[in-house]
Backbone as a printed PyTorch tensor [residue, N CA C, xyz], in Angstrom:
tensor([[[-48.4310,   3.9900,  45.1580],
         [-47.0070,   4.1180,  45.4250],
         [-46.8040,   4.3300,  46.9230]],

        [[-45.5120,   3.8740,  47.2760],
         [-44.9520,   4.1830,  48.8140],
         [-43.8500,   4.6790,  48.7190]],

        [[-43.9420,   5.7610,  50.0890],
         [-42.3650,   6.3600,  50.0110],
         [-41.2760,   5.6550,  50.9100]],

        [[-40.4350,   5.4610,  50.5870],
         [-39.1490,   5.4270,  51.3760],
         [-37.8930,   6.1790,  51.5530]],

        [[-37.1850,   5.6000,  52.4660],
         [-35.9790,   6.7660,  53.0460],
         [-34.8880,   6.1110,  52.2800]],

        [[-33.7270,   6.2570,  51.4570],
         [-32.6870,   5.3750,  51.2440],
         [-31.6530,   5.7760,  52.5920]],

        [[-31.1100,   5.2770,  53.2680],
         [-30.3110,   5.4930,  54.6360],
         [-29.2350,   6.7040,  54.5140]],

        [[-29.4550,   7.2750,  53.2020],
         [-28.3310,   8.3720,  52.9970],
         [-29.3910,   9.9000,  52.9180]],

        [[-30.7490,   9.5310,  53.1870],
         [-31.7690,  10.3580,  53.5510],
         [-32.4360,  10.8780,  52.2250]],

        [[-32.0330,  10.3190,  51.1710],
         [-33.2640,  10.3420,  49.9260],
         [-34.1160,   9.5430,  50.1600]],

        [[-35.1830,  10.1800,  49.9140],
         [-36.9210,   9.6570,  49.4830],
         [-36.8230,   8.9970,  48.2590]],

        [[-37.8870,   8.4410,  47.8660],
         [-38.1010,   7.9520,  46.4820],
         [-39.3780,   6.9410,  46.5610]],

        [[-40.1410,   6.8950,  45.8510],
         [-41.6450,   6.2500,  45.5870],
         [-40.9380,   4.8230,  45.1890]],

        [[-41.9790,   3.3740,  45.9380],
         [-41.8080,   2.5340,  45.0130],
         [-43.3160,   1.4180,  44.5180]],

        [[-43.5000,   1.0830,  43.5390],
         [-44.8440,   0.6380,  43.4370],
         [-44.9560,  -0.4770,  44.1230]],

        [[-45.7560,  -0.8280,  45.1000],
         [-45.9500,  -1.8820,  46.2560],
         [-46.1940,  -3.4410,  45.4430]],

        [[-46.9070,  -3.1700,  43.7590],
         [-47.0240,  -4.1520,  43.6800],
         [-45.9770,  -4.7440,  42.9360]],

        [[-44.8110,  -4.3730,  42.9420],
         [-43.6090,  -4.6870,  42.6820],
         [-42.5190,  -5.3310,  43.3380]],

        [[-42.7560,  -5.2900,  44.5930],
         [-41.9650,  -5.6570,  46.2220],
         [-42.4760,  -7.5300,  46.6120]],

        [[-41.6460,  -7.9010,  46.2220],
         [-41.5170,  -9.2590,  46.4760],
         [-41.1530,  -9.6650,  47.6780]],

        [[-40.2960,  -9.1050,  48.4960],
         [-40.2490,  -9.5840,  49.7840],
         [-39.9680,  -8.0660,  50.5060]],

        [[-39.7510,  -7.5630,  51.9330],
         [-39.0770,  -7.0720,  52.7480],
         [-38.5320,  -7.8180,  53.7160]],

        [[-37.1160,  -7.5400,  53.8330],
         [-36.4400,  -7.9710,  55.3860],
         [-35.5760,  -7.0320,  56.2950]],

        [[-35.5840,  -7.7990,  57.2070],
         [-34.5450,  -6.8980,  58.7000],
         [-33.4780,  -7.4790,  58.3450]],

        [[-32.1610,  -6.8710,  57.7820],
         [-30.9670,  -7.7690,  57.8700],
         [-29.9250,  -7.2700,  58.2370]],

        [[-29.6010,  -6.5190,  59.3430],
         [-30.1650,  -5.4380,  60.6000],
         [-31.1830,  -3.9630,  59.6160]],

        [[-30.5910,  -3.7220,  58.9230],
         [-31.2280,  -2.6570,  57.8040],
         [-32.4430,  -3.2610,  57.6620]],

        [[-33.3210,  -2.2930,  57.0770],
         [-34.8120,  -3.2100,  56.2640],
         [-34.1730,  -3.0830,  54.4250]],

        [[-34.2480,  -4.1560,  53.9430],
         [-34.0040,  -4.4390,  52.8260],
         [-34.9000,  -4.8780,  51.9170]],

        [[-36.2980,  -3.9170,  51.0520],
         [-36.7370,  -4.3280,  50.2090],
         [-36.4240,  -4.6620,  48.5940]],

        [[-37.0090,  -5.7600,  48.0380],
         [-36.3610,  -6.8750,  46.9070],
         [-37.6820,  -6.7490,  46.2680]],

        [[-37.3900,  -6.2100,  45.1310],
         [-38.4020,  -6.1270,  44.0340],
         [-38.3490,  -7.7240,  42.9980]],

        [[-39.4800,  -7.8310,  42.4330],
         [-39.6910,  -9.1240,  41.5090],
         [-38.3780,  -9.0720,  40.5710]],

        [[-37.8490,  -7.9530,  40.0700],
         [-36.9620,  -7.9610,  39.1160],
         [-35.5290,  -8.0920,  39.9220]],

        [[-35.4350,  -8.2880,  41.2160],
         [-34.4580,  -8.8290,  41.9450],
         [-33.3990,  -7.7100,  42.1600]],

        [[-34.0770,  -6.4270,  42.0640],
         [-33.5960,  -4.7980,  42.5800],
         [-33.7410,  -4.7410,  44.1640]],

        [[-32.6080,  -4.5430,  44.6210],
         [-32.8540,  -4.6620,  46.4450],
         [-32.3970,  -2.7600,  46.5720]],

        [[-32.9510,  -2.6860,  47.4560],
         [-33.0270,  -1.2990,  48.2070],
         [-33.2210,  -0.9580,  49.6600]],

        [[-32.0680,  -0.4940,  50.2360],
         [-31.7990,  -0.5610,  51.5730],
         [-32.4080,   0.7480,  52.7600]],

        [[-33.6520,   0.2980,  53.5290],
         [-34.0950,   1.9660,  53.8640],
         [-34.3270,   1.8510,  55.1830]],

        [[-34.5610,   3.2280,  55.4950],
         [-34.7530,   3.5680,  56.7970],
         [-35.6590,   2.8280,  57.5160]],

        [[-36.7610,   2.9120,  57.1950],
         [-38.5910,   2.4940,  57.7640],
         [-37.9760,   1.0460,  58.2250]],

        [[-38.3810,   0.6480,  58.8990],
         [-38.5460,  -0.6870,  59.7760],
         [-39.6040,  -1.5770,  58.3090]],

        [[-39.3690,  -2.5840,  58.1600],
         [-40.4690,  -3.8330,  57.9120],
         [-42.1360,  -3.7720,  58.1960]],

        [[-42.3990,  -3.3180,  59.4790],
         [-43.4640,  -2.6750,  60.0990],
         [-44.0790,  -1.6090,  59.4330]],

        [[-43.1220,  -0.4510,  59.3540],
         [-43.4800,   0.3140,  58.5860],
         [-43.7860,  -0.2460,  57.1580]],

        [[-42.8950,  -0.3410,  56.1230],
         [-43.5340,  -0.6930,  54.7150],
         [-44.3360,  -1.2520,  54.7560]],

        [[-44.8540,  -2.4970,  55.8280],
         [-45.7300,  -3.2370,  55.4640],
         [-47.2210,  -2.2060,  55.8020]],

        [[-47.2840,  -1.4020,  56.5810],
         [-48.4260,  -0.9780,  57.0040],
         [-48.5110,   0.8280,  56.0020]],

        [[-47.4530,   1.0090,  55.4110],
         [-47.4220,   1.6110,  54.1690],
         [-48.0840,   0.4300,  52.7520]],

        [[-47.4780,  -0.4280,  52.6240],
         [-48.1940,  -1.1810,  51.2130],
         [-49.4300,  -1.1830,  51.8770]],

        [[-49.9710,  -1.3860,  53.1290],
         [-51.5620,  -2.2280,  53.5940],
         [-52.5270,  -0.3390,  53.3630]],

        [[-52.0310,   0.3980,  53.2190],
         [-52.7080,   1.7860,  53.1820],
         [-52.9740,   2.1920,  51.9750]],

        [[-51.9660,   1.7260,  50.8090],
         [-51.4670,   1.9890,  49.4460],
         [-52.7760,   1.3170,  49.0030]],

        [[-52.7140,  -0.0170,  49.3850],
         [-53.6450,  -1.1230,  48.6450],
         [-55.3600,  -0.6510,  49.0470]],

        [[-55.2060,  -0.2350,  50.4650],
         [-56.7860,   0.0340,  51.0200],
         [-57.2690,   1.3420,  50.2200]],

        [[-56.0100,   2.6870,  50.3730],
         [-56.4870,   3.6710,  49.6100],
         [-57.3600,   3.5850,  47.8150]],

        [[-56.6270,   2.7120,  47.4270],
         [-57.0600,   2.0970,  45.9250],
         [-58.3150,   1.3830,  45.7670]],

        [[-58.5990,   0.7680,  46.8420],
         [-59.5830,   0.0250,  46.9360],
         [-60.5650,   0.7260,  47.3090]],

        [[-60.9050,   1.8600,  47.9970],
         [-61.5160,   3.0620,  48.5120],
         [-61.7780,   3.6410,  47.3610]],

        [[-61.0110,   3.9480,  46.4400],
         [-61.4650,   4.8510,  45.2930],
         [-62.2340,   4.1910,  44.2010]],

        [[-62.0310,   2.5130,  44.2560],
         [-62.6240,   1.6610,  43.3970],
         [-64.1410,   1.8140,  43.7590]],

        [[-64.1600,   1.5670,  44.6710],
         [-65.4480,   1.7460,  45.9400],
         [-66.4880,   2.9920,  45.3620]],

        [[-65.8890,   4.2550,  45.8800],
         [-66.3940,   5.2090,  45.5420],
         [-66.7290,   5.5490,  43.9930]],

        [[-65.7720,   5.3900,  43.2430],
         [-66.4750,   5.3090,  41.9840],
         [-67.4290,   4.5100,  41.5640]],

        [[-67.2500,   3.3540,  41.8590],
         [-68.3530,   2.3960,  41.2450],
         [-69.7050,   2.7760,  41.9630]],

        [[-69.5210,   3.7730,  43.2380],
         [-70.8880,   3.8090,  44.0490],
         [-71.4360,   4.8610,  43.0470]],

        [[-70.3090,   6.0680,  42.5760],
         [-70.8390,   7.5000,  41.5950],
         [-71.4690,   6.7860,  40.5230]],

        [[-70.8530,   6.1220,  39.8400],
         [-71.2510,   5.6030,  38.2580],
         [-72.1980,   4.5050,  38.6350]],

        [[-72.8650,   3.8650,  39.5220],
         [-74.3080,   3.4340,  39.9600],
         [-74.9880,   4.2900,  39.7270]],

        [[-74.9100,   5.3820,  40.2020],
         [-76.2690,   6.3320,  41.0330],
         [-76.1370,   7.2160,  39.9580]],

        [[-74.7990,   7.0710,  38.6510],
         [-74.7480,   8.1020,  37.7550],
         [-74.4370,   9.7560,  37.4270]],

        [[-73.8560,  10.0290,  38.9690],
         [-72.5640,  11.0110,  39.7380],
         [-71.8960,  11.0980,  39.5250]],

        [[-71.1860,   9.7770,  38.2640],
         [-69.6770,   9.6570,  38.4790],
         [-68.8260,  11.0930,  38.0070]],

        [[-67.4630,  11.3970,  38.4620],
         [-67.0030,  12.5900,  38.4550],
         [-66.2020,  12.5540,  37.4970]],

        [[-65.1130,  11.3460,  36.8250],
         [-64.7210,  11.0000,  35.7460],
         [-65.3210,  11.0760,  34.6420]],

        [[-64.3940,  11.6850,  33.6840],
         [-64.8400,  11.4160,  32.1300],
         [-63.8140,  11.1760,  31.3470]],

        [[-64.1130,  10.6890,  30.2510],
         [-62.6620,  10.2340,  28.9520],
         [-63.0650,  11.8750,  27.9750]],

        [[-61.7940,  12.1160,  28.2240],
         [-61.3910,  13.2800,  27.3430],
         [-60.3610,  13.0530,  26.2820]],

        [[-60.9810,  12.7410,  24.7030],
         [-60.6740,  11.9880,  23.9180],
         [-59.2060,  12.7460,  23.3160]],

        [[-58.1460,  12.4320,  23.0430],
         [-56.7390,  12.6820,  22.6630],
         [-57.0280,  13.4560,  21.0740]],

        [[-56.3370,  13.9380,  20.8640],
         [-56.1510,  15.2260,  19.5870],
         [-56.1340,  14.2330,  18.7670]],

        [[-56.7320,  14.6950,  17.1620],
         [-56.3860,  13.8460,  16.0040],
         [-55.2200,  13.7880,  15.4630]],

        [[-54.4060,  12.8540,  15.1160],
         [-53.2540,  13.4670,  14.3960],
         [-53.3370,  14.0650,  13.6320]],

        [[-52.2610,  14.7740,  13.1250],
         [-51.9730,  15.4590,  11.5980],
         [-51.4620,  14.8850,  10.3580]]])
C-alpha cells in the first residue's frame, strides 16, 4: 500500500496495484482500473517513487523468505483456524 494526501489534508492508503494511470492536471490525479480518480497532494514523482518502494519492499520480503525456507529458518508458520461447531 501507498499513502496519500487528499488536498483537504486526509491521508488514506491506496493499493499500487490498482492505479492505472497518474497525472499532473495542474493537481496530481490518480485513476484506478475501476475508473475511481483521486485528487492529491504528492506530485506524480512522488507516487511514482512511492509505488517503485511499495513494489521493491515486497520483493525484498519475497527474497528473504525464500532465502529462510532454503536454509530452513523460515520465521513463518500456518496456524491452522478453529474447528467449527
Amino acid at each position: 500500500m501507498i499513502t496519500v494526501t487528499r488536498l483537504n489534508g486526509g491521508a488514506f492508503a491506496l493499493n499500487p496495484d490498482l492505479i492505472e494511470r497518474v497525472e499532473p492536471t495542474p493537481d496530481t490525479v490518480v485513476t484506478l482500473v475501476d475508473g475511481a480518480k483521486y485528487v492529491v497532494r504528492e506530485s506524480v514523482e512522488e507516487v511514482i517513487a512511492q509505488i517503485r518502494e511499495s513494489k521493491a519492499s515486497v520483493i525484498a520480503l519475497s527474497h528473504n523468505l525464500e532465502q529462510q525456507l532454503s536454509t530452513g529458518k523460515a520465521v513463518l508458520r500456518v496456524v491452522p483456524s478453529e474447528p467449527e461447531s
